[in-house]
N, CA and C atoms as an extended XYZ file, in Angstrom:
465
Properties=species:S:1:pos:R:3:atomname:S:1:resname:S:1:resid:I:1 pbc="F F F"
N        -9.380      -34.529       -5.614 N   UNK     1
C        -9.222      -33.100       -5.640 CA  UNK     1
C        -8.143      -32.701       -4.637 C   UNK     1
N        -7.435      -31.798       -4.916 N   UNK     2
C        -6.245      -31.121       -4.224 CA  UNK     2
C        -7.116      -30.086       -2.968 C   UNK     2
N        -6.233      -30.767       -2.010 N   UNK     3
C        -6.694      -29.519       -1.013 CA  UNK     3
C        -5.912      -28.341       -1.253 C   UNK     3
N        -6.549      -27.481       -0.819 N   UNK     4
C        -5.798      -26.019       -0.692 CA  UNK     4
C        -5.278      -25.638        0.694 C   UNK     4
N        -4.157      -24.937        0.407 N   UNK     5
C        -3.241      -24.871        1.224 CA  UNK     5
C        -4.193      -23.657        2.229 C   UNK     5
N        -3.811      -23.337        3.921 N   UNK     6
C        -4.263      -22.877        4.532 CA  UNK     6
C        -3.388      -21.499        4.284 C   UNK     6
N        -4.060      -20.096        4.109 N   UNK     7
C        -3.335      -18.634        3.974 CA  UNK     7
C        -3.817      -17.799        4.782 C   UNK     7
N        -2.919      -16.928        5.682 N   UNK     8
C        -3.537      -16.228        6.960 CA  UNK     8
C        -2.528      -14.823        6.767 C   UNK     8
N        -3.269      -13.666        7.249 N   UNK     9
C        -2.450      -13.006        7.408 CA  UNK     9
C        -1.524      -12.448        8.722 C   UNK     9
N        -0.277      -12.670        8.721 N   UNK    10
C         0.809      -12.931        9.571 CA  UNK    10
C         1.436      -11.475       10.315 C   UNK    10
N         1.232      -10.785        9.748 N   UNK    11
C         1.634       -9.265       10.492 CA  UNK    11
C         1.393       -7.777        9.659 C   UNK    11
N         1.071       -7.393       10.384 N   UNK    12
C         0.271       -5.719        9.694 CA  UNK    12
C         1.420       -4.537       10.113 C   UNK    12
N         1.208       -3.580        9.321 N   UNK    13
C         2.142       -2.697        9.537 CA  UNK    13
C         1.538       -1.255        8.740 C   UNK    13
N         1.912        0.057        9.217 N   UNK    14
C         1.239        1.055        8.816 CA  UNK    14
C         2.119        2.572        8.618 C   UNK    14
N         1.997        3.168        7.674 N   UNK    15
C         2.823        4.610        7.711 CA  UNK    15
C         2.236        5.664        7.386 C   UNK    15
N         2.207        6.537        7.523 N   UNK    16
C         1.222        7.980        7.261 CA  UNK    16
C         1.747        8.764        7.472 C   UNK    16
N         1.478       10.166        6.583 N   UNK    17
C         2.585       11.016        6.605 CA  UNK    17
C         1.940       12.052        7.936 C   UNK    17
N         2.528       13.102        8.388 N   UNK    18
C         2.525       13.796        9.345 CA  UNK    18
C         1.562       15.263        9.258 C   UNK    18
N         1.596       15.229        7.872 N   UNK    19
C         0.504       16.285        7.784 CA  UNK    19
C        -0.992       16.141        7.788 C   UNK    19
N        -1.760       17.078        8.605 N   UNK    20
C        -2.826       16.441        8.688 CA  UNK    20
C        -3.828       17.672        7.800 C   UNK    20
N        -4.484       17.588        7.123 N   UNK    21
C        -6.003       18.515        6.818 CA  UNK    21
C        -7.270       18.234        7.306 C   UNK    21
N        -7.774       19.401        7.918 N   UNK    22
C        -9.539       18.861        8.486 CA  UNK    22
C        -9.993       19.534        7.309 C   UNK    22
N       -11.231       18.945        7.509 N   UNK    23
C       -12.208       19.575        6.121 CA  UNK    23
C       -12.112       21.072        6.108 C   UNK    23
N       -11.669       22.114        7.565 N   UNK    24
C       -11.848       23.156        7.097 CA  UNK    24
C       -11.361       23.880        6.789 C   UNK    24
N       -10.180       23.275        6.754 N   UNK    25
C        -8.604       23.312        5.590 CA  UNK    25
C        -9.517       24.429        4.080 C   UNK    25
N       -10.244       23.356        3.946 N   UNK    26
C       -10.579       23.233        2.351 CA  UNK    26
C       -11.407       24.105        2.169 C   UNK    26
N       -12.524       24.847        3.486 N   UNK    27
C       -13.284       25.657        3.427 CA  UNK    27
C       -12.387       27.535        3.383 C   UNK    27
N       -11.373       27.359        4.232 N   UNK    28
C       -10.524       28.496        4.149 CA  UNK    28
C        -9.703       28.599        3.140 C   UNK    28
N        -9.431       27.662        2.178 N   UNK    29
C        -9.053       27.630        1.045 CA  UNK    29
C       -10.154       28.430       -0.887 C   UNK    29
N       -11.524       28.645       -0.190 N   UNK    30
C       -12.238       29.387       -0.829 CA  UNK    30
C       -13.409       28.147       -1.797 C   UNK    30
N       -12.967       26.895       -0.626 N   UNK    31
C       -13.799       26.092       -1.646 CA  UNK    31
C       -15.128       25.978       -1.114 C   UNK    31
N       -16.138       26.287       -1.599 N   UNK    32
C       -18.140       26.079       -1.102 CA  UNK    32
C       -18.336       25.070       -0.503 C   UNK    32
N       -17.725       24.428        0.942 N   UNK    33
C       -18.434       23.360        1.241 CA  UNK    33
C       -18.422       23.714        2.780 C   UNK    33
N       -18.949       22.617        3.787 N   UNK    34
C       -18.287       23.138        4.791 CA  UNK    34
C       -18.182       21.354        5.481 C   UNK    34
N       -17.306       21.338        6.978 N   UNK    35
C       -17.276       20.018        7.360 CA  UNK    35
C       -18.675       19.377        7.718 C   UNK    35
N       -19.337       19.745        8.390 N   UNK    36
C       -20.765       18.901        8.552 CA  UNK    36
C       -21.076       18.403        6.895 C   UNK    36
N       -21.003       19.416        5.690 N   UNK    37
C       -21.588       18.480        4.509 CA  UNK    37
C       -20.768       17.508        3.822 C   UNK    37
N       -18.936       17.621        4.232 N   UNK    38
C       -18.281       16.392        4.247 CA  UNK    38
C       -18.388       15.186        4.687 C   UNK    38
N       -18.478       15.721        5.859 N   UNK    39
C       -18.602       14.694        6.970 CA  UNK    39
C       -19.464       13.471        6.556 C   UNK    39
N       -20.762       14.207        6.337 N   UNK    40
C       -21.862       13.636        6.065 CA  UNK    40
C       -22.421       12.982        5.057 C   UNK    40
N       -21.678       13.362        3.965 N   UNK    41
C       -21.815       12.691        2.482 CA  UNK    41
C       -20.583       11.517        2.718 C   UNK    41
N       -19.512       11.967        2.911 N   UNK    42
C       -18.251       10.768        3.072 CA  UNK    42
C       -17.741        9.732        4.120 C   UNK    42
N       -17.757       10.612        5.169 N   UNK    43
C       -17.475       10.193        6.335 CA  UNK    43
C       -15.885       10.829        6.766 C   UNK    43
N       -15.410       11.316        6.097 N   UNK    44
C       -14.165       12.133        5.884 CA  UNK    44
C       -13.830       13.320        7.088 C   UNK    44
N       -13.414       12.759        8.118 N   UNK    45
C       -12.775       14.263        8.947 CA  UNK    45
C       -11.518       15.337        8.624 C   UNK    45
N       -10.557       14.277        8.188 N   UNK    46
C        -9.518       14.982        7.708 CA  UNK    46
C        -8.721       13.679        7.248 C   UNK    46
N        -7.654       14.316        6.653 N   UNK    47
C        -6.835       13.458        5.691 CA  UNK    47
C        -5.597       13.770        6.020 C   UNK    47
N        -4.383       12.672        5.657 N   UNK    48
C        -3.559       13.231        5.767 CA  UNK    48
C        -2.972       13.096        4.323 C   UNK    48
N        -1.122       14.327        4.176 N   UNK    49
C        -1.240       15.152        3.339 CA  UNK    49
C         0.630       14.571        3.107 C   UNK    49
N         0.735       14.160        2.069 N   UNK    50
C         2.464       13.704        2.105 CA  UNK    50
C         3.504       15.036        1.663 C   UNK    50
N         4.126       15.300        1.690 N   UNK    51
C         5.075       16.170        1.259 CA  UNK    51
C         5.561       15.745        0.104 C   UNK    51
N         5.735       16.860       -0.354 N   UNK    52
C         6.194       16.230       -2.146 CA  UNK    52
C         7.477       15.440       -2.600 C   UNK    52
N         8.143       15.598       -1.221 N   UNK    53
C         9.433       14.848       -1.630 CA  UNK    53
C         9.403       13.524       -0.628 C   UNK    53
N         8.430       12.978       -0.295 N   UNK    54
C         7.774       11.483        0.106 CA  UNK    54
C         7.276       10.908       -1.095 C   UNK    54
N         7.514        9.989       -1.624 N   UNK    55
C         7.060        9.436       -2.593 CA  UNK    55
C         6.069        8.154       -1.911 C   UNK    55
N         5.407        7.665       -2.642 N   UNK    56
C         4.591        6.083       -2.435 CA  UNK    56
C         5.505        5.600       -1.656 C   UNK    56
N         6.580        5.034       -1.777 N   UNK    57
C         7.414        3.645       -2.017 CA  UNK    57
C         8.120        4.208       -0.347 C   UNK    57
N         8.310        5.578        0.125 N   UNK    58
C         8.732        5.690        1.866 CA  UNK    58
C         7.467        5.208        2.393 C   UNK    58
N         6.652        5.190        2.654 N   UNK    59
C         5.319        4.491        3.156 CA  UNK    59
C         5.397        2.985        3.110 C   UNK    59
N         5.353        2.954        1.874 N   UNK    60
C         5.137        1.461        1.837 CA  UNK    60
C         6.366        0.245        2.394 C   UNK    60
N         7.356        1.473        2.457 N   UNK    61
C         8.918        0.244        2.807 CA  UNK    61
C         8.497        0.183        4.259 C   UNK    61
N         8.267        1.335        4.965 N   UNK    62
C         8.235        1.481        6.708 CA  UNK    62
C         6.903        0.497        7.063 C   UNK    62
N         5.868        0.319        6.311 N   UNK    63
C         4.617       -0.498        6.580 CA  UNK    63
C         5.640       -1.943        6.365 C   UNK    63
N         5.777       -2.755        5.137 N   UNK    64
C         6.437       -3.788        5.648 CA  UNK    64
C         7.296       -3.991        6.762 C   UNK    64
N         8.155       -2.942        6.842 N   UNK    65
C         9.471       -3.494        7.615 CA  UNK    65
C         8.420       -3.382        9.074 C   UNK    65
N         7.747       -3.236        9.530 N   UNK    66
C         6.704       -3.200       10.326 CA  UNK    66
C         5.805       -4.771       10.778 C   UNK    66
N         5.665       -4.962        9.113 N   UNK    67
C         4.183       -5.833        9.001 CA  UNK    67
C         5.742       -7.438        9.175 C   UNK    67
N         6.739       -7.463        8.358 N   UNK    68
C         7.254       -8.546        8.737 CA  UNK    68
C         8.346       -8.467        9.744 C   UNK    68
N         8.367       -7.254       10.534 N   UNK    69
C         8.756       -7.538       12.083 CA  UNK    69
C         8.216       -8.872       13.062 C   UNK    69
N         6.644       -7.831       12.910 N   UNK    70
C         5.347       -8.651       13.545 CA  UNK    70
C         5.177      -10.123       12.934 C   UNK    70
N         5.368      -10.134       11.437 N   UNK    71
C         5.083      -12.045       11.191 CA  UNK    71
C         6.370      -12.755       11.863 C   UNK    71
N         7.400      -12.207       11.814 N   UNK    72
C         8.784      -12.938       12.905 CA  UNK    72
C         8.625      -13.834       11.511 C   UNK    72
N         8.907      -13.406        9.980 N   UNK    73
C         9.288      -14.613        9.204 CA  UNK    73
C        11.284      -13.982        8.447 C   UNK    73
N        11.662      -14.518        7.947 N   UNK    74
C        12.958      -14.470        7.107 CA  UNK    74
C        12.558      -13.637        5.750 C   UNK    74
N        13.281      -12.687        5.438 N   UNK    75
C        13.240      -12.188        3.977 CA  UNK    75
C        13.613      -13.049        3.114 C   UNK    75
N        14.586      -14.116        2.987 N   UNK    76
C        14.610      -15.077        2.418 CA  UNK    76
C        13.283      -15.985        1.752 C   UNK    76
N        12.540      -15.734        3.062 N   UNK    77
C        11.560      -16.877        2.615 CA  UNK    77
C        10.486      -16.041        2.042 C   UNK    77
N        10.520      -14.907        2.050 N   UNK    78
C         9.012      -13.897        1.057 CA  UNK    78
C         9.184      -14.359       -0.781 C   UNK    78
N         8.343      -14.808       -1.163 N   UNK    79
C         8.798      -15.352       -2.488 CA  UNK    79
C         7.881      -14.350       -3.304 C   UNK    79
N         7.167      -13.486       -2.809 N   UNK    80
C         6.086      -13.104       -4.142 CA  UNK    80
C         5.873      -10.959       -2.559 C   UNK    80
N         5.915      -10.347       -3.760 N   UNK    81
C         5.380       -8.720       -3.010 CA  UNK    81
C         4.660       -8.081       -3.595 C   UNK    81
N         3.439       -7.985       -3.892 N   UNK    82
C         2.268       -7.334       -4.704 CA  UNK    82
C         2.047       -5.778       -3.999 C   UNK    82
N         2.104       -4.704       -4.504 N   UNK    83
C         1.975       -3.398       -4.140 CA  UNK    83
C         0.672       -2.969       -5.279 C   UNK    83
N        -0.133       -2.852       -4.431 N   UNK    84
C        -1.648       -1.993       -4.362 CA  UNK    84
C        -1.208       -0.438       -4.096 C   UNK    84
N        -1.146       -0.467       -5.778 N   UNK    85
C        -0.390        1.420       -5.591 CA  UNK    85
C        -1.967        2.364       -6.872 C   UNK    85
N        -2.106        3.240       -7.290 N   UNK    86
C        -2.759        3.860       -7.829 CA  UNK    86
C        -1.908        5.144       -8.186 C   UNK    86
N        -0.628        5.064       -7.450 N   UNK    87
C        -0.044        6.603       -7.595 CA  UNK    87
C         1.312        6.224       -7.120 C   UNK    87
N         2.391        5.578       -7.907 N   UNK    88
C         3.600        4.682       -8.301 CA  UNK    88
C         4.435        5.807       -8.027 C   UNK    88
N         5.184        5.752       -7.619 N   UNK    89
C         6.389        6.621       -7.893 CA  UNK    89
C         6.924        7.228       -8.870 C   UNK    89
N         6.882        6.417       -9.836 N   UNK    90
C         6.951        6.403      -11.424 CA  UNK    90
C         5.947        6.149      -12.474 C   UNK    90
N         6.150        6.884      -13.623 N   UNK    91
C         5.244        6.746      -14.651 CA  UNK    91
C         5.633        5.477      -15.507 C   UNK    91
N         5.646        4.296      -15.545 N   UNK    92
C         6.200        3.341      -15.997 CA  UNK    92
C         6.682        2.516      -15.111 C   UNK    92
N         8.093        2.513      -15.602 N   UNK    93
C         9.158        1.705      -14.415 CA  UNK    93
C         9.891        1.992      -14.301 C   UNK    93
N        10.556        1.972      -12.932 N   UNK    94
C        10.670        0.660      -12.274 CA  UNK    94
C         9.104        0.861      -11.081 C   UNK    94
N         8.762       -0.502      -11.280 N   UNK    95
C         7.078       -0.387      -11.298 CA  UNK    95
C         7.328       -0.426       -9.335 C   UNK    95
N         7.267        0.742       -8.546 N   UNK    96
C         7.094        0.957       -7.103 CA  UNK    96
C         7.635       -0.725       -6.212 C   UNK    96
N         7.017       -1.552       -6.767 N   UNK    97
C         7.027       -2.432       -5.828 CA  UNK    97
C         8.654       -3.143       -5.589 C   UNK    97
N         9.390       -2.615       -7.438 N   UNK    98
C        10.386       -3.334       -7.316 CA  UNK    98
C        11.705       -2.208       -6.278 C   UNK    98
N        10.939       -0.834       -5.936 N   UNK    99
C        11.702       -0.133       -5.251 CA  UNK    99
C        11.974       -0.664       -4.114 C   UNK    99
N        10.337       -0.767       -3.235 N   UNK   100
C        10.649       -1.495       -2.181 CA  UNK   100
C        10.794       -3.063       -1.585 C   UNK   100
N        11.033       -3.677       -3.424 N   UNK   101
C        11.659       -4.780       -2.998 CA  UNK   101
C        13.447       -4.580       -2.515 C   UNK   101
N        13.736       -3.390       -3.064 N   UNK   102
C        15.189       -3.398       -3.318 CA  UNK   102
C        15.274       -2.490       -1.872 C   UNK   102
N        14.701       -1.720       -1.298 N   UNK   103
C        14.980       -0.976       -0.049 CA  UNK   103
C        14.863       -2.497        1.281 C   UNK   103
N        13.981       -3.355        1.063 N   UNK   104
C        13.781       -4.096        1.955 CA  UNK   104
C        15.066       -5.491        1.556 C   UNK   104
N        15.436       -5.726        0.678 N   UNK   105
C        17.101       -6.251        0.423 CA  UNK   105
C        16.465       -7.880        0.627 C   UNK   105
N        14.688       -7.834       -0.301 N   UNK   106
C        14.104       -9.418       -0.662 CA  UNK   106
C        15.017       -9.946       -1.930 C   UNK   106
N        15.265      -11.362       -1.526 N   UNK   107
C        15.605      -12.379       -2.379 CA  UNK   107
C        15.655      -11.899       -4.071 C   UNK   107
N        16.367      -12.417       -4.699 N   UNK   108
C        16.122      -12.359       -6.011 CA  UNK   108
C        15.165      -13.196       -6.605 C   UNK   108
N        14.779      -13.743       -6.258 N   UNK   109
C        13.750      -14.964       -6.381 CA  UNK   109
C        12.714      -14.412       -6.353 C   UNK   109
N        12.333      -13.677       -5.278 N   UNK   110
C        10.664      -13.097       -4.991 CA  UNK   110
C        10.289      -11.817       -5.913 C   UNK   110
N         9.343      -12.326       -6.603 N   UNK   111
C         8.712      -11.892       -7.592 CA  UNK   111
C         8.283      -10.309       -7.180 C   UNK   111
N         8.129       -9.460       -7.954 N   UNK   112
C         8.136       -8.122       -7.473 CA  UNK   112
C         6.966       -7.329       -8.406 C   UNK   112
N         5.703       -6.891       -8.377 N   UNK   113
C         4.787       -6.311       -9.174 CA  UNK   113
C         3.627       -5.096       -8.618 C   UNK   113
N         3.857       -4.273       -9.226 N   UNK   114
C         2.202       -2.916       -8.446 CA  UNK   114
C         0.899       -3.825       -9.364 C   UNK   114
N        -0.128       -3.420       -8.878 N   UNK   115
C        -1.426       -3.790       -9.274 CA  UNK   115
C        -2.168       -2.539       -9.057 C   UNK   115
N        -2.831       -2.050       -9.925 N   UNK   116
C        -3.642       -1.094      -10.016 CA  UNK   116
C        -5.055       -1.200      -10.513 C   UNK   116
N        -5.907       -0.644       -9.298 N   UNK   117
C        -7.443       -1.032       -9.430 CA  UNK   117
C        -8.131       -0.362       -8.461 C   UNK   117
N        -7.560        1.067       -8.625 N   UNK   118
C        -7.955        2.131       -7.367 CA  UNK   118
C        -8.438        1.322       -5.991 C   UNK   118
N        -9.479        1.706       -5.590 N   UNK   119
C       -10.179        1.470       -4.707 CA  UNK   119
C       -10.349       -0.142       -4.399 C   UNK   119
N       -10.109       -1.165       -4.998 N   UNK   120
C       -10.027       -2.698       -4.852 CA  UNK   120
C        -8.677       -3.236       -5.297 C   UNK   120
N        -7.845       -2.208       -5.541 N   UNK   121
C        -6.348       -3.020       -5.454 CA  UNK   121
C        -5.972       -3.722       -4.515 C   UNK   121
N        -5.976       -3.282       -3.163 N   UNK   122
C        -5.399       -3.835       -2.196 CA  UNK   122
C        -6.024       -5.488       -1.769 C   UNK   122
N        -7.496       -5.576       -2.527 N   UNK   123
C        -8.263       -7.193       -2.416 CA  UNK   123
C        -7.964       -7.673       -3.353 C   UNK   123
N        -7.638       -7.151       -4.598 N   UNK   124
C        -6.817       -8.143       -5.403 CA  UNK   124
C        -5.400       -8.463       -5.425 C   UNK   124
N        -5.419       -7.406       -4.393 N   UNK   125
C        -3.367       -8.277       -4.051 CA  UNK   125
C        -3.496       -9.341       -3.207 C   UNK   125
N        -4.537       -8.996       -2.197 N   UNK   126
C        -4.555      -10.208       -1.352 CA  UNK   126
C        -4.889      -11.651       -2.030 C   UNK   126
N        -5.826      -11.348       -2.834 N   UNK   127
C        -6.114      -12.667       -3.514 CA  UNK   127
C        -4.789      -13.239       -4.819 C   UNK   127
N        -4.497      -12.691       -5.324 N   UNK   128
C        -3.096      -12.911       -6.252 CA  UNK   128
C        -2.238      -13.559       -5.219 C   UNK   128
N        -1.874      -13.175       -4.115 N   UNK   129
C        -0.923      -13.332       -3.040 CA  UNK   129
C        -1.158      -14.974       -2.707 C   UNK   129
N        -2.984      -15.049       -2.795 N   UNK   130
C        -3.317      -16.470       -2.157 CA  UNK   130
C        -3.165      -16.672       -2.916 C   UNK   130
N        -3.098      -16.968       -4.115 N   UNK   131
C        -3.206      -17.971       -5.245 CA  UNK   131
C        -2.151      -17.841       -5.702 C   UNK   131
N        -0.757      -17.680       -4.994 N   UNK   132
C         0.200      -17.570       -5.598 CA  UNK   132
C         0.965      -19.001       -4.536 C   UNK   132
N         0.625      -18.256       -3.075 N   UNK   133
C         0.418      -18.983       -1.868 CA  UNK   133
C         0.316      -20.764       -2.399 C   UNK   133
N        -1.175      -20.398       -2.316 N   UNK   134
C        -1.874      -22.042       -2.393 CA  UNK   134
C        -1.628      -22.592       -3.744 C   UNK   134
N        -0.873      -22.313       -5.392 N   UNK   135
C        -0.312      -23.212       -6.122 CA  UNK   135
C         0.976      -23.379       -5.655 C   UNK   135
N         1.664      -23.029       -4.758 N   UNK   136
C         2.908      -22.932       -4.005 CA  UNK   136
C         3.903      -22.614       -4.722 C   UNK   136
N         4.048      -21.590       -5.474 N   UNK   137
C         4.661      -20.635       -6.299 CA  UNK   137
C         5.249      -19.645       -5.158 C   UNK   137
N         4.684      -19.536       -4.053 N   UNK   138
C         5.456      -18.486       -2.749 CA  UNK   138
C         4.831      -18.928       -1.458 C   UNK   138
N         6.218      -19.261       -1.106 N   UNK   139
C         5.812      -19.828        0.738 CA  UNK   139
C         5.129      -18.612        1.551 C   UNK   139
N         5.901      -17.592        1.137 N   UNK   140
C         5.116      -16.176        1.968 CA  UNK   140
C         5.005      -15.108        0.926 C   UNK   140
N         3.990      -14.167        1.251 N   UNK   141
C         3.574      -13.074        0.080 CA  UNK   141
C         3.368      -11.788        1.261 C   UNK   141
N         4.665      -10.251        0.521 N   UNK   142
C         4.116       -9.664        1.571 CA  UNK   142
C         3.200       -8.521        0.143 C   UNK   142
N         1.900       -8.062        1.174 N   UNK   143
C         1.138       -7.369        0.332 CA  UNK   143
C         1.327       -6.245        0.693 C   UNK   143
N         1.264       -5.239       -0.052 N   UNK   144
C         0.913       -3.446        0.459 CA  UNK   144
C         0.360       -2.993       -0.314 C   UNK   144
N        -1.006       -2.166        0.194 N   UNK   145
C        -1.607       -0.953       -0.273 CA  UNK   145
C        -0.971        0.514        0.501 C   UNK   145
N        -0.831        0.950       -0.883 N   UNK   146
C         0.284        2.055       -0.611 CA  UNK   146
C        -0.539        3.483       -1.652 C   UNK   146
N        -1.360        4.777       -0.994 N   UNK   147
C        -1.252        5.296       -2.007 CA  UNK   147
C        -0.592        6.836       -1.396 C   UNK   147
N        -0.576        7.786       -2.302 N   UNK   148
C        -0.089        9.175       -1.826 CA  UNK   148
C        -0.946        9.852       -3.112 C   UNK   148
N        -2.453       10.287       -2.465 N   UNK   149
C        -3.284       10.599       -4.027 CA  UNK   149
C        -2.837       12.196       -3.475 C   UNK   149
N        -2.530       12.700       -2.298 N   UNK   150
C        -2.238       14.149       -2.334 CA  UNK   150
C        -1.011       14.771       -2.996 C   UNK   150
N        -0.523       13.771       -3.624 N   UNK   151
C         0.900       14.098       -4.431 CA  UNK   151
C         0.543       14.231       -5.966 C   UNK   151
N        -1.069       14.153       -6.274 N   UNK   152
C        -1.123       14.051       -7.382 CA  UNK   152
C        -2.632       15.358       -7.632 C   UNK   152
N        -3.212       15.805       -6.649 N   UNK   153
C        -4.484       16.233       -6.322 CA  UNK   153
C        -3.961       18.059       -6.314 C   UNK   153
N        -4.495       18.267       -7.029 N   UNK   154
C        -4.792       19.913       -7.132 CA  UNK   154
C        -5.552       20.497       -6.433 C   UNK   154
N        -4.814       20.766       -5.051 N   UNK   155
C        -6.215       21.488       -3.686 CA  UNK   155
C        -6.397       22.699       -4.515 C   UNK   155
């Protein structure tokens, strides 16, 4: 039996937009709730809020260029970029991930794809990533969960 190759994750990186909402945003907005019954059903204090002319794909470029600062690896050597998106830039394509393959100036080689699976996208990128990893199809895999659901949400 083949051993499997050892897969770790090598550097993290994070972006968020600047606007912030507390729950009682939403209460002065005329909606019936208040923060204690947010709070308390979700765990939700406040959120933050992207501007409409931020798309997915500014988030997600500033989180890599971040996350492979910190791994100290070569863009050369990223062979595979899985984006855990739910809310793409685009309705179709060019499918988000290949945006910020092209803002981050990865290889032609490294494979470029979004995965969508709301709330468990971002664990099935990680796992695609390993098993892309450990048949050695990609020496390095960078992953991002990337969403902007306030660009799509009718307060």
């Amino acid at each position: 039996m083949t051993e499997l190759k050892a897969v770790g994750i090598l550097g993290l990186g994070a972006s968020l937009p600047e606007e912030i909402y507390e729950n009682d945003h939403f209460v002065t907005k005329g909606l019936e709730t208040t923060d204690e019954w947010i709070q308390s059903r979700t765990g939700i204090e406040k959120r933050r809020i992207a501007n409409p002319d931020q798309p997915v794909s500014s988030f997600a470029i500033e989180a890599a260029k971040t996350a492979i600062a910190k791994a100290d690896i070569p863009l050369s050597e990223i062979g595979l970029l899985v984006l855990a998106t739910s809310s793409p830039d685009y309705c179709g394509f060019p499918s988000t991930a290949c945006v910020v393959h092209d803002a981050l100036g990865l290889s032609e080689t490294c494979a470029a794809f979004d995965l969508s699976a709301a709330c468990t996208g971002f664990n099935y990128a990680l796992n695609t990533a390993m098993a892309y990893i450990q048949s050695g199809q990609a020496k390095y895999a960078l992953v991002i969960g990337a969403d902007c659901l306030s660009q799509l949400t009718d307060f």
